[in-house]
C-alpha positions as CSV (number, residue, x, y, z in Angstrom):
1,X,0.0,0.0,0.0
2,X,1.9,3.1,-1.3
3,X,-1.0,5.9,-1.5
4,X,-1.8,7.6,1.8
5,X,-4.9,8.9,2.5
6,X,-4.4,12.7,2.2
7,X,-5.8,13.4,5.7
8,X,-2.8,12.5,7.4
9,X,-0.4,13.7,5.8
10,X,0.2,16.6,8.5
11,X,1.3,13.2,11.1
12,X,4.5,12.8,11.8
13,X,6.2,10.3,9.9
14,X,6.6,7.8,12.9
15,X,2.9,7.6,13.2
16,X,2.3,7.6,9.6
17,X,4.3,4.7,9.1
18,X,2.4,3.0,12.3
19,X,-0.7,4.1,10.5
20,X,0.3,2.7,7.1
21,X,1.3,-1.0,9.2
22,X,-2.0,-1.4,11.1
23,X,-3.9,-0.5,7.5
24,X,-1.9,-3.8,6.3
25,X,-2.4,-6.0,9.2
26,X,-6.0,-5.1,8.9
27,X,-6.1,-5.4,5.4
28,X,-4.8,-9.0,5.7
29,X,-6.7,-10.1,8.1
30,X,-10.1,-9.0,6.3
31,X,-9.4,-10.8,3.7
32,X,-8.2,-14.1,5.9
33,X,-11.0,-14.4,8.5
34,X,-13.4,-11.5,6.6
35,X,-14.2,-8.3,7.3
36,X,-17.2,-8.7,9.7
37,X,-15.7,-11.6,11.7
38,X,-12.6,-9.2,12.6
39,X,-12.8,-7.6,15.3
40,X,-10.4,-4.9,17.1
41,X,-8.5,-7.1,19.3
42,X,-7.7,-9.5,16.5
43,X,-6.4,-6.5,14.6
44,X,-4.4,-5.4,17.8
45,X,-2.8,-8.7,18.5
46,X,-1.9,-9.5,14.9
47,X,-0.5,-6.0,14.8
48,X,1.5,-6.4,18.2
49,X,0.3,-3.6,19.6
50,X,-2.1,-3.1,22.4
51,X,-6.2,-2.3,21.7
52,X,-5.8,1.3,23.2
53,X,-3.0,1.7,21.1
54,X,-5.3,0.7,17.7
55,X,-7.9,3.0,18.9
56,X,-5.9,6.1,19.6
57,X,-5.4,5.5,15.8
58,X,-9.0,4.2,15.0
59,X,-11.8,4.7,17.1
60,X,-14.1,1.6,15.4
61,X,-13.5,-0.8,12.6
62,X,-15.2,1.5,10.5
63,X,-13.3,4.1,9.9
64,X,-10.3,1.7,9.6
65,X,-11.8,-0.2,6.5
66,X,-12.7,2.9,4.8
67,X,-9.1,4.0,4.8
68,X,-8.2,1.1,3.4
69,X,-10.9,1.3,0.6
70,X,-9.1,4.6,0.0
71,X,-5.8,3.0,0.0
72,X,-7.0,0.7,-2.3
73,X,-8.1,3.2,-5.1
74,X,-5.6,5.4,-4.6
75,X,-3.3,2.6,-5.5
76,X,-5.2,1.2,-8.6
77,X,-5.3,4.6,-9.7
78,X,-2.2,5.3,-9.7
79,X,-1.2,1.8,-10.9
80,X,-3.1,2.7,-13.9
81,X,-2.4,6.3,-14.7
82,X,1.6,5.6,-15.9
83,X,2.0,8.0,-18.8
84,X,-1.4,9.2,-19.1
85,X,0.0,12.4,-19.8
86,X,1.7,11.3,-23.0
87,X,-1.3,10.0,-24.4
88,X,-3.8,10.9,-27.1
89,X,-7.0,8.9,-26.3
90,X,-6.7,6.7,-29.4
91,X,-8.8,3.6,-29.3
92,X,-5.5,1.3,-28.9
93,X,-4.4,3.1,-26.2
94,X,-7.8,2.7,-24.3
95,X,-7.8,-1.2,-25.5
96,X,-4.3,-1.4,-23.6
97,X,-5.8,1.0,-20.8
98,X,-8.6,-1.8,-20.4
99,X,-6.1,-4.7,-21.0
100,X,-3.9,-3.5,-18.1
101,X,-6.9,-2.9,-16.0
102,X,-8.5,-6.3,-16.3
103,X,-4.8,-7.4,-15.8
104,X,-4.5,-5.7,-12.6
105,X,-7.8,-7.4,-11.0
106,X,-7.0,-10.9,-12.3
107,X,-3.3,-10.6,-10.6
108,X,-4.7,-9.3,-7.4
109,X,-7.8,-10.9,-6.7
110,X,-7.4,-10.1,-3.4
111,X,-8.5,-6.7,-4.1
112,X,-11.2,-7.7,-5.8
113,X,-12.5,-9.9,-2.7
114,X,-11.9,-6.5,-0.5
115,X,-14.4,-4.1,-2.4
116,X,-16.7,-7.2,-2.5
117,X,-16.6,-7.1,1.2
118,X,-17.0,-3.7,1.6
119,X,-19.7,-3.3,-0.8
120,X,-21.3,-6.0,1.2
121,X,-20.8,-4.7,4.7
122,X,-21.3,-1.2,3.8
123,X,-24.1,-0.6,1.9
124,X,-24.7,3.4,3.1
125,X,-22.9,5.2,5.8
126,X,-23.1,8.3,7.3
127,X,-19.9,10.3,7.0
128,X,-19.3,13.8,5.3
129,X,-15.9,13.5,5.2
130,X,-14.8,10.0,3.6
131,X,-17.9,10.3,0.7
132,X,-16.3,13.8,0.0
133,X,-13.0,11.9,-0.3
134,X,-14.5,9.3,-2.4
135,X,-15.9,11.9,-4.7
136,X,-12.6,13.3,-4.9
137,X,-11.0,10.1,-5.6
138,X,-13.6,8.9,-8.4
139,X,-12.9,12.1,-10.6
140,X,-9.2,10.9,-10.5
141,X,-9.8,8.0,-12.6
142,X,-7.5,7.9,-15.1
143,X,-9.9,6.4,-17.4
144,X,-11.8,9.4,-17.5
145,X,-8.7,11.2,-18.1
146,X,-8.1,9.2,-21.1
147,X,-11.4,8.9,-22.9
148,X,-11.9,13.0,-22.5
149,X,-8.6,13.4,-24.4
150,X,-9.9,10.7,-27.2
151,X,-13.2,12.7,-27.6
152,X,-11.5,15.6,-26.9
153,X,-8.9,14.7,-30.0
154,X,-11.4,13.6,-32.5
155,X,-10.6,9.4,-31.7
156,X,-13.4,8.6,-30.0
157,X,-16.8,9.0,-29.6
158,X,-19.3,8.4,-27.3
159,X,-22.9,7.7,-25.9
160,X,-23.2,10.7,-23.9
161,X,-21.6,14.3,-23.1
162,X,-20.4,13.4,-20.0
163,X,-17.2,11.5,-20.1
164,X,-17.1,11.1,-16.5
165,X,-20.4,9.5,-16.1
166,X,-19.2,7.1,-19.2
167,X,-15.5,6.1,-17.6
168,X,-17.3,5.3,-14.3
169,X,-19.9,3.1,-16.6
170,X,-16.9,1.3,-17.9
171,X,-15.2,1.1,-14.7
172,X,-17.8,-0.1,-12.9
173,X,-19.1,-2.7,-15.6
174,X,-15.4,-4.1,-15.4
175,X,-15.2,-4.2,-11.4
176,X,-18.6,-5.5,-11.0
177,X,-17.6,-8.7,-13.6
178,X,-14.5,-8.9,-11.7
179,X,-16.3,-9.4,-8.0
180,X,-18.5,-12.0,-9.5
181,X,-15.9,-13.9,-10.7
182,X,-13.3,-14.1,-9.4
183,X,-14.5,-14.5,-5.8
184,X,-16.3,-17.9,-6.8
185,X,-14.0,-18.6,-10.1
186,X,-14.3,-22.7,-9.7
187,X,-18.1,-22.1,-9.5
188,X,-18.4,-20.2,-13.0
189,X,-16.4,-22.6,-14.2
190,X,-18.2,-25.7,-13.4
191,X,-21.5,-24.3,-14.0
192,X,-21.3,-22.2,-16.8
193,X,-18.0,-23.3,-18.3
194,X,-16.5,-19.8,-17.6
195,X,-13.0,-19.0,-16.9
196,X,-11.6,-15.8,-15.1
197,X,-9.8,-14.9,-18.5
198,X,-13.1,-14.2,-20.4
199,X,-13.8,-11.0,-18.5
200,X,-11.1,-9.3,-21.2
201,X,-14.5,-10.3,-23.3
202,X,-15.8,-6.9,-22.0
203,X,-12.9,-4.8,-23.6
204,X,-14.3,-5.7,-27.1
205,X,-17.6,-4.8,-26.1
206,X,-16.5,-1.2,-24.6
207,X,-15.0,-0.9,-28.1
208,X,-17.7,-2.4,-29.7
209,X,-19.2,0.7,-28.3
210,X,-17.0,3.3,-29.2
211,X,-16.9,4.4,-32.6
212,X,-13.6,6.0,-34.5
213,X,-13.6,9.3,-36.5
214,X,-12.1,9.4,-39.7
């Protein structure tokens, strides 16, 4: 976990580093025993560190797996955004885009399980703060980056004005495939003869989609 949440960055770097190795321990053991059959103390012993110790950090649970959800994007994002900034928003550069994207979730499924989890355990909550940091972080995608310059350059077209609401379509389609699949894969492939590798299936469809400017 490299990205930070931006919200501690005024900590001094001993406790941001103590911050950054109880988000891991946590992160570890949500995926191990799950998120909802975690509780504090199993976080504060696998951490080595005593429970008023983890709360002086984190209050409840809560707020702990939200910071890692942020950690989470903020990694994928910028995992995904190497050299954006040199690119035009051609339609093989958003095939690779999607490649690398589908990629990233098939080598890290444990990722995958995470945001499952969360989705799962946190259907709505009542925070001002970390859904204003969430906003923040969803107009960083860099695939909204990239499509805007494609439309933007005459490459690309597509189904609505708003970019942003059309990367977050894209993303979202991709993800959501992704947490079906690979958190059962053995299932989907006994039943319906379906492998984790057909989810690239979805970047011909985006394409399919999208339709080039002479």
């Amino acid at each position: 976990m490299d990205f930070f949440p931006k919200q501690y960055k005024h900590e001094s770097r001993t406790r941001r580093q103590r911050r950054n190795f109880l988000l891991q321990t946590a992160f570890k053991l949500f995926i191990t025993n799950g998120l909802n059959n975690t509780s504090m103390l199993n976080i504060a012993h696998e951490a080595g560190v005593e429970r008023r110790t983890l709360y002086n950090y984190y209050p409840h649970k809560d707020l702990l797996a939200m910071d890692i959800l942020l950690v989470l994007i903020g990694d994928f994002h910028e995992l995904l955004s190497t050299d954006i900034a040199n690119m035009e928003g051609t339609v093989a550069e958003l095939r690779s885009y999607l490649n690398h994207f589908i990629d990233t979730l098939l080598s890290h499924p444990e990722i995958v399980d995470y945001f499952s989890q969360f989705d799962l355990s946190f259907r709505d909550y009542d925070n001002c703060e970390y859904e204003q940091l969430m906003v923040e972080l969803s107009y960083s995608d860099p695939l909204i980056q990239l499509i805007s310059k494609g439309v933007e350059n005459g490459y690309l077209t597509v189904p609505s004005t708003d970019t942003s609401t059309v990367a977050k379509t894209i993303s979202n389609a991709i993800m959501g495939l992704a947490q079906r699949i690979l958190i059962r894969p053995q299932v989907y492939q006994r039943e319906q003869n379906y492998q984790a590798e057909n989810i690239r299936l979805m970047v011909d469809i985006v394409i399919g989609g999208i339709t080039t400017q002479a």
